[in-house]
Chimera marker file (.cmm) of the C-alpha trace (Angstrom):
<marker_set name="trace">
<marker id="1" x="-20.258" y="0.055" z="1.000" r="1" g="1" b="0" radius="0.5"/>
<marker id="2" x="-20.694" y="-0.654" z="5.013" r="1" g="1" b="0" radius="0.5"/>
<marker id="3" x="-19.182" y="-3.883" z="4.333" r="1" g="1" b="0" radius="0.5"/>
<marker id="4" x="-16.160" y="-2.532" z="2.796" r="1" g="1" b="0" radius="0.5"/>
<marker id="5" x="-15.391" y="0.052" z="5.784" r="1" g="1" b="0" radius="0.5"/>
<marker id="6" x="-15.528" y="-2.361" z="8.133" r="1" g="1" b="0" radius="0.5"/>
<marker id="7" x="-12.867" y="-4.574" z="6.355" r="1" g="1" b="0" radius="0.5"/>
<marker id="8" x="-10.728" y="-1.343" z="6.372" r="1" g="1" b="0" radius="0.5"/>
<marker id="9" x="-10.991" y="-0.716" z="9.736" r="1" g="1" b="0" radius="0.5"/>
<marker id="10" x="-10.249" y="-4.522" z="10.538" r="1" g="1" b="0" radius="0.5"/>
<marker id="11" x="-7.133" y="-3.744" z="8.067" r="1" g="1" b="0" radius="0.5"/>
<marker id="12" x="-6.498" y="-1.263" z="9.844" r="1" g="1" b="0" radius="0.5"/>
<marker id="13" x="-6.519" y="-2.217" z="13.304" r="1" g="1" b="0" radius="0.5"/>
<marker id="14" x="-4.064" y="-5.246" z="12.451" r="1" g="1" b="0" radius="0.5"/>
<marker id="15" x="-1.656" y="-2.795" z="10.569" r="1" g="1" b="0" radius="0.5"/>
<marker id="16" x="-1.324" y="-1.146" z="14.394" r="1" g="1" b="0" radius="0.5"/>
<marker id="17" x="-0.738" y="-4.201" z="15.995" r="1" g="1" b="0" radius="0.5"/>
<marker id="18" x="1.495" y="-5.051" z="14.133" r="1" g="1" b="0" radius="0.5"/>
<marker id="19" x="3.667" y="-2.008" z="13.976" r="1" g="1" b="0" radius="0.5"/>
<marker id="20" x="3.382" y="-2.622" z="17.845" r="1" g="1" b="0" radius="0.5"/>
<marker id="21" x="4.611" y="-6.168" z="17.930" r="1" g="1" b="0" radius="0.5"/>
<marker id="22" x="7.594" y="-4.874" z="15.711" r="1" g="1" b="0" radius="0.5"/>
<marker id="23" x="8.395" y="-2.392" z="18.037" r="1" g="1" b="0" radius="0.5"/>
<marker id="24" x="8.433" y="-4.282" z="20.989" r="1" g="1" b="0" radius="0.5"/>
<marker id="25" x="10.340" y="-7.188" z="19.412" r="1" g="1" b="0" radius="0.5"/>
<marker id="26" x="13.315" y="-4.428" z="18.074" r="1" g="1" b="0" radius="0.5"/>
<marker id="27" x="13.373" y="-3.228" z="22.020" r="1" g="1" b="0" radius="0.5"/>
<marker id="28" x="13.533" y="-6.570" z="23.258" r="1" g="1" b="0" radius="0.5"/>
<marker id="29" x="16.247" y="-7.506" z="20.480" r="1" g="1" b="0" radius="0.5"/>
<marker id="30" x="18.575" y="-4.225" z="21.605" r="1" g="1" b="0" radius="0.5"/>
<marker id="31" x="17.716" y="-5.198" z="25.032" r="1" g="1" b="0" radius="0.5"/>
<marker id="32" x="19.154" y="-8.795" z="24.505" r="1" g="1" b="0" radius="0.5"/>
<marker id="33" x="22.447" y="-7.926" z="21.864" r="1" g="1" b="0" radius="0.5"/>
<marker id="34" x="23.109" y="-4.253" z="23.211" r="1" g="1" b="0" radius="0.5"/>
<marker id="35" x="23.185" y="-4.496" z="26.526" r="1" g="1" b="0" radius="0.5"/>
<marker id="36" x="24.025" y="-0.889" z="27.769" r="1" g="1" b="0" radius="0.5"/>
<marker id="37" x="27.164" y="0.170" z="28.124" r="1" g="1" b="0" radius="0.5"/>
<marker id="38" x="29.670" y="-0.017" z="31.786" r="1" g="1" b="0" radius="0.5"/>
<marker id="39" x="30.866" y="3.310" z="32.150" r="1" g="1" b="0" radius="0.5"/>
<marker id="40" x="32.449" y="3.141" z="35.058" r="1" g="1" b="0" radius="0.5"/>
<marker id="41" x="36.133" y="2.546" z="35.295" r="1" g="1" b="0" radius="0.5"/>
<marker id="42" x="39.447" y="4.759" z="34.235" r="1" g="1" b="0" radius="0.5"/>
<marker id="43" x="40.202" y="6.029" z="30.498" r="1" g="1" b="0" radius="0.5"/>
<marker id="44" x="42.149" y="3.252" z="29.597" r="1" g="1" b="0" radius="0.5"/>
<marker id="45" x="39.244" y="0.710" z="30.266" r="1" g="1" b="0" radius="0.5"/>
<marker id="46" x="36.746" y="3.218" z="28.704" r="1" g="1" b="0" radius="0.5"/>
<marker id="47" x="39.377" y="3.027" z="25.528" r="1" g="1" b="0" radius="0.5"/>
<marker id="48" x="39.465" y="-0.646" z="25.512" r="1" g="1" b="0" radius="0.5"/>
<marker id="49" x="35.350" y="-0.707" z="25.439" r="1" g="1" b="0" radius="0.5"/>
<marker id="50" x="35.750" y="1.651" z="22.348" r="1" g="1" b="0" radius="0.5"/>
<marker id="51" x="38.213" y="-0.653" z="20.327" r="1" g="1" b="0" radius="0.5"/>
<marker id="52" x="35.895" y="-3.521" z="21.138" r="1" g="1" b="0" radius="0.5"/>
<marker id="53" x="32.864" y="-1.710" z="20.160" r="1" g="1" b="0" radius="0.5"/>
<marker id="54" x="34.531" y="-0.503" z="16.702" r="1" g="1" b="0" radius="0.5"/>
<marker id="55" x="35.790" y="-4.333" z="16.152" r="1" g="1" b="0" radius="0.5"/>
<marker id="56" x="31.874" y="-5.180" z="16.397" r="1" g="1" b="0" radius="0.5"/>
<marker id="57" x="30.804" y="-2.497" z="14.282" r="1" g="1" b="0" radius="0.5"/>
<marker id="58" x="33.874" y="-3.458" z="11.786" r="1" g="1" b="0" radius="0.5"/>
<marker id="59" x="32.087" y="-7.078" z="11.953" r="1" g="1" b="0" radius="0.5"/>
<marker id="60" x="28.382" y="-5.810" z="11.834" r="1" g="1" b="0" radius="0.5"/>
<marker id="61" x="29.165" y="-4.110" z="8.801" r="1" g="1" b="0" radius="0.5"/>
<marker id="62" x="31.056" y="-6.707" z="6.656" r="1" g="1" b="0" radius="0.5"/>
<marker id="63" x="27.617" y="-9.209" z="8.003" r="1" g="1" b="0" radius="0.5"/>
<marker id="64" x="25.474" y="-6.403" z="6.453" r="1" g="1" b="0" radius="0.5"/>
<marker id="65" x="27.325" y="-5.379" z="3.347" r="1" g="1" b="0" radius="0.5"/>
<marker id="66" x="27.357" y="-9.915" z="2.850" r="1" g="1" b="0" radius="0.5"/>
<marker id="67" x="23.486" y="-9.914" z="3.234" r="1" g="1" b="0" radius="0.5"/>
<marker id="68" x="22.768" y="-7.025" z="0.965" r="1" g="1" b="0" radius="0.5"/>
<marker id="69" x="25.054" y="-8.787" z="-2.030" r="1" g="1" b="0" radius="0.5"/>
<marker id="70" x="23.249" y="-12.195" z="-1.539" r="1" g="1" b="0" radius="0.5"/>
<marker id="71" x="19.688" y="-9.899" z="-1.516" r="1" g="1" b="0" radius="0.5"/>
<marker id="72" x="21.131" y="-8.498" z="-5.044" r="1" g="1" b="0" radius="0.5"/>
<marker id="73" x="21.843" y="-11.532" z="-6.641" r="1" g="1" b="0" radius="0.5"/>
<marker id="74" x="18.708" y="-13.313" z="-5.793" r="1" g="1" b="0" radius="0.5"/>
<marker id="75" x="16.872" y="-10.195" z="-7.163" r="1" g="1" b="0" radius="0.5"/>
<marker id="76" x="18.964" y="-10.521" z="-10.345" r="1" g="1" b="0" radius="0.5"/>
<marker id="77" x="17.832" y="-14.388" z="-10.605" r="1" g="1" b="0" radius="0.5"/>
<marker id="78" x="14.439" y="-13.785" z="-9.844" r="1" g="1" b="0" radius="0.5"/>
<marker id="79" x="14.657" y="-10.871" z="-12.680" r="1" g="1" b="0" radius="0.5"/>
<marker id="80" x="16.210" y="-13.831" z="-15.196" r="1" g="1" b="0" radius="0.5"/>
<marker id="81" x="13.856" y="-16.434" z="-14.257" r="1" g="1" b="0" radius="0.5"/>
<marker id="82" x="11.061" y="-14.121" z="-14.862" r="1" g="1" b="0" radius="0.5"/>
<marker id="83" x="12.849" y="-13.391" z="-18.385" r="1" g="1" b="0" radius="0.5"/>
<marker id="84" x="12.656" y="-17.204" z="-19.005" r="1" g="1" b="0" radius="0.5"/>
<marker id="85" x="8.800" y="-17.431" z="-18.196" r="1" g="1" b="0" radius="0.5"/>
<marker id="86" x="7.538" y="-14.994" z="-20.169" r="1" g="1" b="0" radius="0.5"/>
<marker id="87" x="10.073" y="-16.555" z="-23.135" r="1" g="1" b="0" radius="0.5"/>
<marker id="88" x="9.223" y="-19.551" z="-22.749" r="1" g="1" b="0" radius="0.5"/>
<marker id="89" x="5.383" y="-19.120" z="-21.923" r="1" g="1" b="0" radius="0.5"/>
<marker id="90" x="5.771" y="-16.415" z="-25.760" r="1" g="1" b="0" radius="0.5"/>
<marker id="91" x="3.848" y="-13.711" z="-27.136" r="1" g="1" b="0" radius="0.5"/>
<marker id="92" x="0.676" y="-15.005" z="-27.970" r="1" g="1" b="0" radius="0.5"/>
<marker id="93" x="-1.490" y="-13.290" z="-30.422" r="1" g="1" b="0" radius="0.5"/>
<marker id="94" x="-4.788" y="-12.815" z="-30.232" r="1" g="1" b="0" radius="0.5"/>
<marker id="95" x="-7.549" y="-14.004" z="-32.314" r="1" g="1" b="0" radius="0.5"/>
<marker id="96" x="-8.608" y="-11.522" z="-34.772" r="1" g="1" b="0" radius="0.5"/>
<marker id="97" x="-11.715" y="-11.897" z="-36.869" r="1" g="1" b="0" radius="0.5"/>
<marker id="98" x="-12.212" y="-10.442" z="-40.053" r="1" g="1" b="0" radius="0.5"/>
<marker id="99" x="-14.344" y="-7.812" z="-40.146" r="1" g="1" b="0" radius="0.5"/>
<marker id="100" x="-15.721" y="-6.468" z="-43.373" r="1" g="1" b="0" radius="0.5"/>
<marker id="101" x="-15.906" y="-2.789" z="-43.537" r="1" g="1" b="0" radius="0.5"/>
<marker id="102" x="-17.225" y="0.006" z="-45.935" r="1" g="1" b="0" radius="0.5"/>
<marker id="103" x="-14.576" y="2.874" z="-46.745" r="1" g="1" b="0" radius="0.5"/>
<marker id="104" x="-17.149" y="5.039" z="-44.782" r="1" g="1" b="0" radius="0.5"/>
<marker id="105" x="-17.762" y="3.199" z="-41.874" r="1" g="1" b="0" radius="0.5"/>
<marker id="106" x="-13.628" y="2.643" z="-41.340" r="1" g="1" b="0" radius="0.5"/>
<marker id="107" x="-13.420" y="6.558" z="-41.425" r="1" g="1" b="0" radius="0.5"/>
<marker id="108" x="-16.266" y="6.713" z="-39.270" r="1" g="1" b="0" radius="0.5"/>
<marker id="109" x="-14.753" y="4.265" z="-36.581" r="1" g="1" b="0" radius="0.5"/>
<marker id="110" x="-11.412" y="6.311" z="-36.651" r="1" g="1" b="0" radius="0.5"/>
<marker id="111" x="-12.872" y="10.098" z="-36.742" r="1" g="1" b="0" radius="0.5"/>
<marker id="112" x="-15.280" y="8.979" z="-34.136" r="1" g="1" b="0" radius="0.5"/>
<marker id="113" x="-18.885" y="8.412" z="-34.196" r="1" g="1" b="0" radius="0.5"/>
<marker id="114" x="-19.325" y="12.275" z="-34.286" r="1" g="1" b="0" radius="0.5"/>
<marker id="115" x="-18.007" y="12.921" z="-37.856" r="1" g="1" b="0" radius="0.5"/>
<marker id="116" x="-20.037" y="12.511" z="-40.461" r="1" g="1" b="0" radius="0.5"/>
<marker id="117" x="-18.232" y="10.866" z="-43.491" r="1" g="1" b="0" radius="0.5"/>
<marker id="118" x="-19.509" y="10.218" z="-47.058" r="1" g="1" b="0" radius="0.5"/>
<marker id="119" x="-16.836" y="9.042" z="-49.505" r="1" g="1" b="0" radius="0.5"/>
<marker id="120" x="-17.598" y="8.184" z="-52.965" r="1" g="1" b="0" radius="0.5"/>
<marker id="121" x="-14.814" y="6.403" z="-54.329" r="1" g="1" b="0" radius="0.5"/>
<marker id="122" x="-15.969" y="6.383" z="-57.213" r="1" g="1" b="0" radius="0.5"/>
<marker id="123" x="-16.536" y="10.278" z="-57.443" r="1" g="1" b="0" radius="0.5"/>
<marker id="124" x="-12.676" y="10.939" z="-56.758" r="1" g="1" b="0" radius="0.5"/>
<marker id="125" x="-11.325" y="9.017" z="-59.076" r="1" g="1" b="0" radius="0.5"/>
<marker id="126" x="-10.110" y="10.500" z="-62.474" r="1" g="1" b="0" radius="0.5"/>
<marker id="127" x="-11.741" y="10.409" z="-65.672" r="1" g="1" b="0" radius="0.5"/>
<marker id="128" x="-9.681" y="9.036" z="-68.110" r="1" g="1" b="0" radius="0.5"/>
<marker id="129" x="-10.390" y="9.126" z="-71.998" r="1" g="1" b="0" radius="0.5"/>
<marker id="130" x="-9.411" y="5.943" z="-73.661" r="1" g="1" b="0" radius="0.5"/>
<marker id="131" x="-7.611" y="6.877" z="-76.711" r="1" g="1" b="0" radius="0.5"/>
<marker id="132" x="-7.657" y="3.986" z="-79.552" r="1" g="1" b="0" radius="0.5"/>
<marker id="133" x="-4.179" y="4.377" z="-81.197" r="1" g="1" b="0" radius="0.5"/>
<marker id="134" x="-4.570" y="3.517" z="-85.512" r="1" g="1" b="0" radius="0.5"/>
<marker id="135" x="-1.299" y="1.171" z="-85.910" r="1" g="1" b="0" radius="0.5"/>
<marker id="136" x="0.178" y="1.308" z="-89.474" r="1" g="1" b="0" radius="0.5"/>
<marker id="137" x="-1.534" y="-1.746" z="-91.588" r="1" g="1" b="0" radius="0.5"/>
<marker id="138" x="1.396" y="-3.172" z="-92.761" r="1" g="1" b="0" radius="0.5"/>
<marker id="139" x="2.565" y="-3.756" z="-89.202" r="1" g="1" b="0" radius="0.5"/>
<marker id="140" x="-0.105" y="-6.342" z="-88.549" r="1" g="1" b="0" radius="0.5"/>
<marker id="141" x="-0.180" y="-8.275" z="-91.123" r="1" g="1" b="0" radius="0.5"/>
<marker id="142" x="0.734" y="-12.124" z="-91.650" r="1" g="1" b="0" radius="0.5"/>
<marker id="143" x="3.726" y="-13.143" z="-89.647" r="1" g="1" b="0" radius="0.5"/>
<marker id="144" x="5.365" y="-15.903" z="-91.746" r="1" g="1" b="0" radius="0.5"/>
<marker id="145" x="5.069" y="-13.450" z="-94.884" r="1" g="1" b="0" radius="0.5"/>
<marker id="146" x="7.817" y="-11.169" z="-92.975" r="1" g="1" b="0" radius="0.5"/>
<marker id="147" x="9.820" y="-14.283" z="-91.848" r="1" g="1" b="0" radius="0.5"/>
<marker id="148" x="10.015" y="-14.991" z="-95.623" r="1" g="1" b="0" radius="0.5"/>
<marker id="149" x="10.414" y="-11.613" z="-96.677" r="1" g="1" b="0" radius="0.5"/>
<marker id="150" x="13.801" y="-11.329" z="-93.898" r="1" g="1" b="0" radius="0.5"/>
<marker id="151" x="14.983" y="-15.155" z="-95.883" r="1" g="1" b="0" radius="0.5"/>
<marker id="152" x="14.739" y="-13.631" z="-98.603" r="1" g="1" b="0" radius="0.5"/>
<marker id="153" x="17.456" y="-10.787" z="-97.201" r="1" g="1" b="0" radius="0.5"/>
<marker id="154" x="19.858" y="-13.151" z="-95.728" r="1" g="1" b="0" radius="0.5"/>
<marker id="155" x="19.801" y="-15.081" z="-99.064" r="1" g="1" b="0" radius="0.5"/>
<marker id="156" x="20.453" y="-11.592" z="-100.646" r="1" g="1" b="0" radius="0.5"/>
<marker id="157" x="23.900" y="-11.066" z="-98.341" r="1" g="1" b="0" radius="0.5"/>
<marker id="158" x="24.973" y="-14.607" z="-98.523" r="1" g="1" b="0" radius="0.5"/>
<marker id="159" x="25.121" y="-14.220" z="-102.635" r="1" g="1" b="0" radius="0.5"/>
<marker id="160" x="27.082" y="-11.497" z="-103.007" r="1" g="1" b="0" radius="0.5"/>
<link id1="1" id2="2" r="1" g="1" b="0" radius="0.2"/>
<link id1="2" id2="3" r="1" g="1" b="0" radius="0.2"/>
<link id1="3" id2="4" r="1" g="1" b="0" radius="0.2"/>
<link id1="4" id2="5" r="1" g="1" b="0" radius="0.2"/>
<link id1="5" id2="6" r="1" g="1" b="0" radius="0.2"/>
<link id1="6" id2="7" r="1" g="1" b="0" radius="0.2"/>
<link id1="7" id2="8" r="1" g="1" b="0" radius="0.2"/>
<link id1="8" id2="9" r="1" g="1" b="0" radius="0.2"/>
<link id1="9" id2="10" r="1" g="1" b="0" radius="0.2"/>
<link id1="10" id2="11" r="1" g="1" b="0" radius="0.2"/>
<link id1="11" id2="12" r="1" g="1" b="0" radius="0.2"/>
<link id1="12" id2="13" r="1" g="1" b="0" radius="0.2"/>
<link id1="13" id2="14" r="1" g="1" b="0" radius="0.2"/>
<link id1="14" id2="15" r="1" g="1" b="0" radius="0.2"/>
<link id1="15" id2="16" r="1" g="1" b="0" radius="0.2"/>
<link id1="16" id2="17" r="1" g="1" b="0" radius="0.2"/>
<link id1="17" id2="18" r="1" g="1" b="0" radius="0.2"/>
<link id1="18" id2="19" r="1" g="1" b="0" radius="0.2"/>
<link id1="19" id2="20" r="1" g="1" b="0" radius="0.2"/>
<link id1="20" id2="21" r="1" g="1" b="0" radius="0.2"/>
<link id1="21" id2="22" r="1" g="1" b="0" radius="0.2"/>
<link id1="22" id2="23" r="1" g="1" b="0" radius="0.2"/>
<link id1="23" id2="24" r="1" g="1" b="0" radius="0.2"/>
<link id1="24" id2="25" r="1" g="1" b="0" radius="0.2"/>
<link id1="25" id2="26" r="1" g="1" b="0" radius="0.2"/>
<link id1="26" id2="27" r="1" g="1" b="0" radius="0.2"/>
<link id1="27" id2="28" r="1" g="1" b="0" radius="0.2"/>
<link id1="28" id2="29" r="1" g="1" b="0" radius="0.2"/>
<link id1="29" id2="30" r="1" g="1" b="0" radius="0.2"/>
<link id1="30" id2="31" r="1" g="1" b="0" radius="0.2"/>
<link id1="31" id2="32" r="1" g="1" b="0" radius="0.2"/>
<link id1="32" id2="33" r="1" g="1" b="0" radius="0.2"/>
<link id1="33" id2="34" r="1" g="1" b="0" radius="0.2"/>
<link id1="34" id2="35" r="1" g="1" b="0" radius="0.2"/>
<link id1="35" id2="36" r="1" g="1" b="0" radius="0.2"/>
<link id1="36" id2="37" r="1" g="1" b="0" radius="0.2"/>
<link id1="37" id2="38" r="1" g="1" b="0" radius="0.2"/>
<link id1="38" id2="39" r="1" g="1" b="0" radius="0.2"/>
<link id1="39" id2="40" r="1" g="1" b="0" radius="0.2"/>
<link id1="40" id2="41" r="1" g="1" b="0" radius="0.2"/>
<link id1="41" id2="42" r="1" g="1" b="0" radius="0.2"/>
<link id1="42" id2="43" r="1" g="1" b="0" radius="0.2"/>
<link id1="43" id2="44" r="1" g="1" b="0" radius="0.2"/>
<link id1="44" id2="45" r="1" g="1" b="0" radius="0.2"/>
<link id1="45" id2="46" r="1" g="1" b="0" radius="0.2"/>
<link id1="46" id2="47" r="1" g="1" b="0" radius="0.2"/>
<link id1="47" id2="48" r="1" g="1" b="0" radius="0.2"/>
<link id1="48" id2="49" r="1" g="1" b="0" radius="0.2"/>
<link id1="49" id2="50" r="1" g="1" b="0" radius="0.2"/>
<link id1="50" id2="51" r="1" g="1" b="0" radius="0.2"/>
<link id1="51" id2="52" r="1" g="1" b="0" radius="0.2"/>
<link id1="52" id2="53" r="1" g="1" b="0" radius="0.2"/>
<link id1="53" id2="54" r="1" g="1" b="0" radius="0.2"/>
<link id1="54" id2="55" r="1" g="1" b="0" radius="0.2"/>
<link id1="55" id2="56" r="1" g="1" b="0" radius="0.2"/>
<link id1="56" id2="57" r="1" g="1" b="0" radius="0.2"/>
<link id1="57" id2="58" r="1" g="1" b="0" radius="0.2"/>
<link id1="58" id2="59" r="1" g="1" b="0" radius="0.2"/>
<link id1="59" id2="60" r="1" g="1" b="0" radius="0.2"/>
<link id1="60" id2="61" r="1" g="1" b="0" radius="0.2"/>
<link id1="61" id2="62" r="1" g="1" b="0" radius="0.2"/>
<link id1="62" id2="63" r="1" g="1" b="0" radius="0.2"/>
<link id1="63" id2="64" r="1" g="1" b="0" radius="0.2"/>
<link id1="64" id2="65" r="1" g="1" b="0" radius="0.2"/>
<link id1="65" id2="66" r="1" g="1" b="0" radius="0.2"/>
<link id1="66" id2="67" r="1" g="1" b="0" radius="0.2"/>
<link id1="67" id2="68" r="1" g="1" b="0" radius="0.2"/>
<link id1="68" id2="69" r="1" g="1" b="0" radius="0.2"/>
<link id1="69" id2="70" r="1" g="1" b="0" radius="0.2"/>
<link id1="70" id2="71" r="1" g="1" b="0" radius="0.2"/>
<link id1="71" id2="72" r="1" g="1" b="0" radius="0.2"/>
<link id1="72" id2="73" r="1" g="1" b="0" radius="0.2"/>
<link id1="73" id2="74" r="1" g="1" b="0" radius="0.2"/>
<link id1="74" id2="75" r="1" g="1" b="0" radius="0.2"/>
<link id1="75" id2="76" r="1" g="1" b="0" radius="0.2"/>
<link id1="76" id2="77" r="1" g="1" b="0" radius="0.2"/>
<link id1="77" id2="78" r="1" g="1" b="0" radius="0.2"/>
<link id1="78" id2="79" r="1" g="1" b="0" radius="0.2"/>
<link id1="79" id2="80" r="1" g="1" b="0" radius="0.2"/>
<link id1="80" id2="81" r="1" g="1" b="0" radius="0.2"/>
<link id1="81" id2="82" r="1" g="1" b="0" radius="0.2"/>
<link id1="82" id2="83" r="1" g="1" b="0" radius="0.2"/>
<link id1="83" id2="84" r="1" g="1" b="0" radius="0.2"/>
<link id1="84" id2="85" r="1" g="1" b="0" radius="0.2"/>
<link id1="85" id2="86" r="1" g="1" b="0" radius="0.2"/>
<link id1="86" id2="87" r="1" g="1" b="0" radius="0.2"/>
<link id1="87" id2="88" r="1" g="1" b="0" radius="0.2"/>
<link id1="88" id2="89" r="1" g="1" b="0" radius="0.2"/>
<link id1="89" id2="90" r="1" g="1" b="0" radius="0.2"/>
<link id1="90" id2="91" r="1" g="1" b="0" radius="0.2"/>
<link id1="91" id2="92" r="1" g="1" b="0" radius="0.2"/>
<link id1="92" id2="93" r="1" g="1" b="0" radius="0.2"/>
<link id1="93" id2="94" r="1" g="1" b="0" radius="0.2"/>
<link id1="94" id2="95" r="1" g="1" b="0" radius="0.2"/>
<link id1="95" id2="96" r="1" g="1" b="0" radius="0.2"/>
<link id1="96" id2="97" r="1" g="1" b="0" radius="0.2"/>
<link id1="97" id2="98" r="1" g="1" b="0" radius="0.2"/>
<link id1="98" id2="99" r="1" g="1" b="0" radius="0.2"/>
<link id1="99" id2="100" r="1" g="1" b="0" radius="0.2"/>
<link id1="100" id2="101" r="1" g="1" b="0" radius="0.2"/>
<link id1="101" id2="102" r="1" g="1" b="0" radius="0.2"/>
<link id1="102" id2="103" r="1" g="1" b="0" radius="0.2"/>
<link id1="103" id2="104" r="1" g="1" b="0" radius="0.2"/>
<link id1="104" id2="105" r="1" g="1" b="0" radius="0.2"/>
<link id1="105" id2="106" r="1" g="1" b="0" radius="0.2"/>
<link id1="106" id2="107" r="1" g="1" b="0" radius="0.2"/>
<link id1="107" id2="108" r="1" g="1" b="0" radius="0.2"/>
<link id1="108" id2="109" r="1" g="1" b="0" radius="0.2"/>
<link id1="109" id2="110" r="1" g="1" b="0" radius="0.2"/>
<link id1="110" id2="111" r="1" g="1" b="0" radius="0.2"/>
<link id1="111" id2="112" r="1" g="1" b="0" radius="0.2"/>
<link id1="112" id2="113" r="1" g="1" b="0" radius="0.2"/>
<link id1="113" id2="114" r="1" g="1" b="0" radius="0.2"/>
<link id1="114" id2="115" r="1" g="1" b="0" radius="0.2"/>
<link id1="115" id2="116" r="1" g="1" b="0" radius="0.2"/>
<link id1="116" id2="117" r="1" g="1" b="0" radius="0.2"/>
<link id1="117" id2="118" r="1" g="1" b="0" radius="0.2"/>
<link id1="118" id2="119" r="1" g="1" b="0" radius="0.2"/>
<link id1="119" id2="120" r="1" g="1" b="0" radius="0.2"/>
<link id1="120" id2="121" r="1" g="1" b="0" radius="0.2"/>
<link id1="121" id2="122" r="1" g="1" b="0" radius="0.2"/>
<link id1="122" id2="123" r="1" g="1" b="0" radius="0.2"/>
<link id1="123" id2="124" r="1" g="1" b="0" radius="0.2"/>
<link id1="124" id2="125" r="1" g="1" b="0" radius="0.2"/>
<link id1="125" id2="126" r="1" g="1" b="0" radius="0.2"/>
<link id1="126" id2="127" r="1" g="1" b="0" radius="0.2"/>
<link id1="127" id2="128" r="1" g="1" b="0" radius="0.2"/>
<link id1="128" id2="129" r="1" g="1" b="0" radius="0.2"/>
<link id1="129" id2="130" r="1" g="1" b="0" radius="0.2"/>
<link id1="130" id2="131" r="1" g="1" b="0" radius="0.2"/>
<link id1="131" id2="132" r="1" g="1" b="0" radius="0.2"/>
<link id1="132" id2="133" r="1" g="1" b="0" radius="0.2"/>
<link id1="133" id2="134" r="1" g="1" b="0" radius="0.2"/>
<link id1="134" id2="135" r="1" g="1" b="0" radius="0.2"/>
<link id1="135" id2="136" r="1" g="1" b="0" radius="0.2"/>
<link id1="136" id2="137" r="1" g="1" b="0" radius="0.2"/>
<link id1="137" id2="138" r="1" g="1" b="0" radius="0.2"/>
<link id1="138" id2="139" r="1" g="1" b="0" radius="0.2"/>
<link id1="139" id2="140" r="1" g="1" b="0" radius="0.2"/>
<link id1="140" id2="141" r="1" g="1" b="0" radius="0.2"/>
<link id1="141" id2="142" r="1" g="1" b="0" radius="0.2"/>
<link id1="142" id2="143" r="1" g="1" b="0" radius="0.2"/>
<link id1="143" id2="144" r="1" g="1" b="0" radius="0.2"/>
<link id1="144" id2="145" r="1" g="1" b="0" radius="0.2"/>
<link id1="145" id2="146" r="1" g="1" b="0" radius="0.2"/>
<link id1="146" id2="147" r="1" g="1" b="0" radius="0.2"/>
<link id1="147" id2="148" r="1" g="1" b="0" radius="0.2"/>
<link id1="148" id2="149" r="1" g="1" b="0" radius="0.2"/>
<link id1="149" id2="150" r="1" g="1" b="0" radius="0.2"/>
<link id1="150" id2="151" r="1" g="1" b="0" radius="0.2"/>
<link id1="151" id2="152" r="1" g="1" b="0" radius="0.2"/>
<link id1="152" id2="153" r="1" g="1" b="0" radius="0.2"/>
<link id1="153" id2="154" r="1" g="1" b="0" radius="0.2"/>
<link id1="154" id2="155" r="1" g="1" b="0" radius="0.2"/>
<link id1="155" id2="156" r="1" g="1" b="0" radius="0.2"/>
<link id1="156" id2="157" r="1" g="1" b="0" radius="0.2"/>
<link id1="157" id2="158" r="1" g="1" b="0" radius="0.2"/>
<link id1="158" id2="159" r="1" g="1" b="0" radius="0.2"/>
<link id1="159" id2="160" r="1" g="1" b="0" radius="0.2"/>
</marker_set>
């Protein structure tokens, strides 16, 4: 654990720096673009700084509101290009083994090891009686003695 504070405060320490460095780099930027302003003079020079000044801003602001649409569309390609990897790369499944399981145990894994679960199929399942149903004899006899015994009918309607 000693090792690990001492690579935060190292962290740290550079995270200071270099909030100072940014600091002192946006001073000496202002110091270099915005120089301060020359108030001396009548209103009508004072009114000619102003139009000047708003120009820049007008200028400033068209630069900014350029930069943040580029910054939006290369988000919305870096979004689509990420799209594309993870299409192209697709889902891949896993591996799955096959397990075999008991009834029990699969209950057992889902309740959680705390439950204690018996099942007997076999117990739930209904009794049924098997009923042997007596079919008339003269159902089951010989087949080709009721073919003839039908011929013998067609011949009968054919005749008369």
């Amino acid at each position: 654990q000693g090792e690990g504070l001492v690579i935060l405060q190292i962290a740290a320490t550079w995270l200071e720096q270099e909030a100072g460095e940014n600091v002192a780099a946006k001073e000496a930027y202002m110091a270099e673009r915005c120089s301060a302003p020359d108030l001396s003079g009548d209103q009508a020079a004072l009114m000619e700084m102003c139009k000047k000044l708003h120009q820049a801003l007008d200028k400033l602001d068209e630069e900014r509101y350029d930069s943040e649409s580029k910054v939006q569309k290369a988000d919305k390609e870096i979004d689509d290009l990420r799209i594309k990897v993870v299409e192209l790369a697709g889902v891949k499944k896993p591996a799955l083994k096959k397990v075999r399981m008991s009834a029990d145990s699969m209950l057992q894994a889902l309740l959680g090891g705390k439950h204690k679960v018996t099942m007997d199929l076999r117990a739930n399942l209904k009794q049924v009686k098997k009923e042997v149903k007596e079919e008339p004899g003269e159902a089951v006899g010989d087949w080709r003695k009721n073919i003839e015994d039908k011929a013998d009918r067609k011949k009968m309607f054919e005749t008369s």
